[in-house]
C-alpha positions in Angstrom: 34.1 97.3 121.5 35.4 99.7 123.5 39.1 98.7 123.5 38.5 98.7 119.9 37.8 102.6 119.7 40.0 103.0 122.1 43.3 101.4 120.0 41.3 103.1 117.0 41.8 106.9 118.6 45.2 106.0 119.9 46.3 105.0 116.5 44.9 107.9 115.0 46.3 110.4 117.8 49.3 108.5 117.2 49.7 109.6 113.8 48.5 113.2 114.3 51.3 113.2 117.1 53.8 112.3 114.2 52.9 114.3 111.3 53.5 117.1 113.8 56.3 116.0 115.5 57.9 115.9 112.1 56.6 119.2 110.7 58.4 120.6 113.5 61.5 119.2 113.0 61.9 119.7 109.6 61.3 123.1 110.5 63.8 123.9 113.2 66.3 121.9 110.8 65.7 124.8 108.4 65.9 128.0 110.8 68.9 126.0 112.6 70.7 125.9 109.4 70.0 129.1 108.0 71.9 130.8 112.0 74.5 128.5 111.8 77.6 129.7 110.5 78.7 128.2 107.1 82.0 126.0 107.4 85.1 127.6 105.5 85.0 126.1 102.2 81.4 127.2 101.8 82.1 130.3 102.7 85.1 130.8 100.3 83.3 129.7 97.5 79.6 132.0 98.3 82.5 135.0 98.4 84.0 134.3 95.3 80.7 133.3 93.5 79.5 137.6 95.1 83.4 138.9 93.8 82.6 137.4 90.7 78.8 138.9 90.3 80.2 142.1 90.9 82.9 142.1 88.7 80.6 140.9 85.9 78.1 143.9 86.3 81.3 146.1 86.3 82.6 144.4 83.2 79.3 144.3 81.6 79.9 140.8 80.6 81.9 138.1 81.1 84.8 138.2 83.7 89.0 138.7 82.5 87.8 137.8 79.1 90.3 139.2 76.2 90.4 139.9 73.0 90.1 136.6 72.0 86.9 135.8 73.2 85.4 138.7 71.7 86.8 138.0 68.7 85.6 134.5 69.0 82.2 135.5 70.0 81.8 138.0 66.2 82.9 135.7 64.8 80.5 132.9 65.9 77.3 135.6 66.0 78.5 136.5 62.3 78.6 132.4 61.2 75.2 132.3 63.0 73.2 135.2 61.1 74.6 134.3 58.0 73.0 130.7 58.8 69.6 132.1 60.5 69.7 135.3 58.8 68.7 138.9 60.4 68.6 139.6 64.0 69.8 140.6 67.0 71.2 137.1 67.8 71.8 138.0 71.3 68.3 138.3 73.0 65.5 135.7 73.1 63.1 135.5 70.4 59.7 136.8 70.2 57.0 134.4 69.7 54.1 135.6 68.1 51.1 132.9 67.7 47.7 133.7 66.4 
């Protein structure tokens, strides 16, 4: 009977004991990452991805894009309210339910 509880509580500590153990490690994986220093190619592309960003919010839109995307892009939003009719085609609708 008492060998029983006993195994019963080492079982149980056993598996308290891992849950932790685990926690833990999955935790120090995460703040080990985050200080270690990304490898090159990573690093290239984060870069480029933030160039990019702040090229955009310059541009106002869309990155080296010429005439002929905005010409493509009328043309499309005229096709499109001639379909759907009147609106401003470029924000998100509002939903109204009552």
């Amino acid at each position: 009977m008492i060998l029983r509880q006993i195994l019963r509580l080492s079982s149980l500590f056993h598996s308290a004991v891992s849950v932790h153990l685990r926690r833990n490690i999955g935790l120090s994986a995460i703040v080990f990452n985050k200080t270690k220093e990304l490898d090159p190619v990573q690093k290239l592309f984060l870069d480029k991805i933030r160039e990019y960003n702040t090229k955009s919010k310059q541009a106002g839109g869309p990155v080296d894009a010429g005439p002929e995307f905005q010409k493509d892009m009328n043309e499309s939003l005229a096709r499109l309210q001639r379909a759907y009719g009147e609106g401003d085609l470029t924000k998100f609708p509002d939903f109204k339910f009552e």
